[in-house]
N, C-alpha and C positions, 0 to 999 in steps of 0.2 A: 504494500500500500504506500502511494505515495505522500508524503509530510507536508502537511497542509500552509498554506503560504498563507501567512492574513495579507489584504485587500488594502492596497494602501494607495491605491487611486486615489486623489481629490474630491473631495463635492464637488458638484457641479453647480454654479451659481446665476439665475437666471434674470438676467439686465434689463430695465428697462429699456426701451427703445431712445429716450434720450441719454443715459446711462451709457447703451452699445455704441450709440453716435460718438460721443463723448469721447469711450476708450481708442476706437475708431482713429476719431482724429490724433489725438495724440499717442496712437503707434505709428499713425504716416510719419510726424513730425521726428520723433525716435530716427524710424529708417532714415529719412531723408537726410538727420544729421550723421548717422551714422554712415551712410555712403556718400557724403561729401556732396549731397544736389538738393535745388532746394525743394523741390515738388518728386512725393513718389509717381504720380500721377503723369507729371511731364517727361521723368525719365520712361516711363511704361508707352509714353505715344512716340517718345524719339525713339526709342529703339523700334516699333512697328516701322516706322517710317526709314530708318536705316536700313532694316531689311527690306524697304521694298528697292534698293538700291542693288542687293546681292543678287551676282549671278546666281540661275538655277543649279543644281547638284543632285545628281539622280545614284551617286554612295559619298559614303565616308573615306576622307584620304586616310592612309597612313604613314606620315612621318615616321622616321627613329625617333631617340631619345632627345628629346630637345632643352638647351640649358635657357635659362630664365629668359634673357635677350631675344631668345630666337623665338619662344614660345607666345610670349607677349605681342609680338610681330605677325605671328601666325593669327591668334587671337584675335588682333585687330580688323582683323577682316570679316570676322562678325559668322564665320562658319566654324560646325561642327570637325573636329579630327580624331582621329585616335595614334595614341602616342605608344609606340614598341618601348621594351628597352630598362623601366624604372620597377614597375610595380613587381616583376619575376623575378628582384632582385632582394624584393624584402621577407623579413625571417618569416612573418606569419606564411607567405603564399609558398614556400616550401613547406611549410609543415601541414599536416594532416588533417582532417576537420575532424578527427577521432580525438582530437587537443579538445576539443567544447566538452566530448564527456570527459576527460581523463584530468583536467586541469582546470576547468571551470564550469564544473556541473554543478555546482551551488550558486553561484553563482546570477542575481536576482536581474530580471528580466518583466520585460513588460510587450505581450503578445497580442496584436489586432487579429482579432477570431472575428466569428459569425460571418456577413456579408459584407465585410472592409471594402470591396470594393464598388462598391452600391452605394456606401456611407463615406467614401474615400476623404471627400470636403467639409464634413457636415461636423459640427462640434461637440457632436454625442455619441461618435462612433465607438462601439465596444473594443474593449483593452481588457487585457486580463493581466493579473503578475502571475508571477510563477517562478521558478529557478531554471538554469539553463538545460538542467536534465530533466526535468520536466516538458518541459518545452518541447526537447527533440522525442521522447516518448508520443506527446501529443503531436508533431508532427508525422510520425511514422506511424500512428495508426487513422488518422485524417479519413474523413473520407468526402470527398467533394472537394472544397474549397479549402486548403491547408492553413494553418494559421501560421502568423510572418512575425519574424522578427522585424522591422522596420523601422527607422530614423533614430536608430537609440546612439546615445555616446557610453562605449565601452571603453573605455582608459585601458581597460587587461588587454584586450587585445592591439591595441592601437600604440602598443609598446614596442609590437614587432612589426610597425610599421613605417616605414621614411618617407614623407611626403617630402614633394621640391617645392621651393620655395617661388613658384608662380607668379605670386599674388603679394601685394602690402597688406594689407588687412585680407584674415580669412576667417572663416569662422571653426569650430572644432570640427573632429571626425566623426560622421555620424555611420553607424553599420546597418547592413540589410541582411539577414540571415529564414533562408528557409527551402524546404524542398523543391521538386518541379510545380511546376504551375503557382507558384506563389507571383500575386500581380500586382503593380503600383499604376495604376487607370491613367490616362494620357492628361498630362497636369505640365502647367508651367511656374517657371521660378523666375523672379525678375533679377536674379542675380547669375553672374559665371558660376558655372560648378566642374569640379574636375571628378571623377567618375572611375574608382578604382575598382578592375574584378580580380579577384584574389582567386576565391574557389568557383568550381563549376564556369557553366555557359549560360548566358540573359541574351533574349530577342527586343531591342529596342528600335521602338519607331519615333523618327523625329519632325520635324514639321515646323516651319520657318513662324515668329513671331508674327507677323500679320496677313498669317493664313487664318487667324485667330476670329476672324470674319466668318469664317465656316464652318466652324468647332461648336457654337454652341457655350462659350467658355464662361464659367460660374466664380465669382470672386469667394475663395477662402480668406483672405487677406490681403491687403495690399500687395504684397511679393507673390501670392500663388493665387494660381486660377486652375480650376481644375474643370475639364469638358465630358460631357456625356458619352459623346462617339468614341467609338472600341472599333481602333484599325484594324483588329483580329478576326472582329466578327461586324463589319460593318452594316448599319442598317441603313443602307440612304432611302428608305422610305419615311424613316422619321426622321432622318438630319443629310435631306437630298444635296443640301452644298458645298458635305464635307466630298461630295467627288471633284468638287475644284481644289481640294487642301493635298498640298505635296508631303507623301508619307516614304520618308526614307527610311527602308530597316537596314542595321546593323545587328550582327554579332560579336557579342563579349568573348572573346576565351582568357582563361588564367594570365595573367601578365598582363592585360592590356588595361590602358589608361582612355578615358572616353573624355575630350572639352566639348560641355553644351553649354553654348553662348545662352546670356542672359536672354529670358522669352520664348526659347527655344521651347515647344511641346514635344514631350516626349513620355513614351509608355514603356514600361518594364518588366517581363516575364523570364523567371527563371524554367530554364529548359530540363536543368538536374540540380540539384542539390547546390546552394549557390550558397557564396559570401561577398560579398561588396563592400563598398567604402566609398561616403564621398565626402567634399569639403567646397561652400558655398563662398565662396568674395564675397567681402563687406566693401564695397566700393563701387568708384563709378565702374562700368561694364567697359572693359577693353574696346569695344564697339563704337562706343560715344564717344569715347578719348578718341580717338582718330578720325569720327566725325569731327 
């Protein structure tokens, strides 16, 4: 029998509407000092607008390993890449994912169950805690829709990792841990993020900032927007415009490093047994600097 975890989720506390306004505004105000621009709102329309600038891209290049200079450079050009070279050099992605039972199965944890991705945006989506062997227990006997480790900051793990130093301001390492078919629904982040896969293989589709016109896209926050339309299983008879939206898929394997520019929409499915990593920029978007 497994040692029961007490529930250490938060209340959840339910706001007025001027209340929400309120916190609302000043989380923009937050962001906006915090990436150096003065409206989150304006940078969210120059970057659409930037990209209506980019050439079309029907895959993802891959560079080698790129040092700060050259990656910045790359960046500025407001397109997705994947970088060889950095992330199959770090201790975690040689070792084993049999490390989560053997060295961190106590290890406390906070798991999005039931329909996460139905609920993906919405500020009541079910979490559960649990311990890290827990967790993979409940992942191995799942049936339907597996429950995900998702956007958590693990410091144990993230020990045996080197990120390069990209970015001036970055925010922490956050990890994605879980079986095949575990899904993050096609959502954007108004920030660069670098995109590390460590274990297994992820099927990501990506889709240019203001294609965002034919997505359907639902504001979670200022910085994220998350859209209804599922490139895997497309319905254009309820969202007929997203056959004008450019969906570029890639594949993750072991080692590779994935840059999606700030606005970029992109959807995430592990193919097998997956770990991830990524790290969001606190700043203006490489994009707009060279605008």
């Amino acid at each position: 029998m497994s040692r029961e975890v007490p529930n250490r989720l938060p209340p959840r506390i339910v706001l007025s509407p001027e209340a929400a306004a309120a916190k609302k505004h000043a989380r923009e105000q937050r962001d906006a000092q915090m990436r150096g621009v003065s409206s989150i709102h304006a940078m969210r329309e120059a970057i659409k607008q930037h990209a209506r600038t980019l050439p079309a891209i029907s895959a993802v290049p891959r560079p080698r390993a790129l040092d700060a200079a050259a990656f910045r450079a790359r960046a500025a050009q407001g397109l997705p890449f994947l970088i060889d070279g950095i992330v199959g050099r770090w201790p975690l992605t040689k070792a084993s994912p049999a490390i989560l039972r053997e060295q961190y199965s106590q290890l406390h944890v906070r798991a999005r169950v039931g329909d996460y991705i139905g609920t993906a945006f919405a500020p009541d989506r079910a979490m559960q805690d649990m311990t890290m062997g827990e967790y993979l227990d409940a992942a191995e006997r799942a049936e339907g829709l597996p429950p995900y480790l998702g956007n958590l900051e693990l410091r144990e793990l993230n020990n045996m990792c080197h990120w390069p130093a990209y970015f001036d301001k970055i925010g922490p390492p956050r990890f994605w841990i879980g079986p095949a078919g575990t899904v993050t629904p096609l959502h954007c982040d108004f920030d660069d993020n670098i995109f590390a896969q460590i274990w297994g293989t992820k099927r990501i589709f990506l889709a240019p900032p203001h294609h965002d016109a034919f997505l359907s896209p639902r504001e979670a926050n200022p910085i994220l927007f998350g859209s209804p339309f599922d490139p895997e299983a497309p319905d254009y008879a309820q969202f007929p415009l997203a056959r004008q939206a450019t969906m570029i898929e890639v594949i993750v394997q072991p080692g590779d490093m994935l840059y999606v520019p700030a606005g970029w929409y992109h959807q995430v499915r592990a193919l097998t047994f997956s770990l991830s990593s990524n790290r969001w920029a606190r700043g203006v978007p490489f994009a707009l600097r060279s605008a």
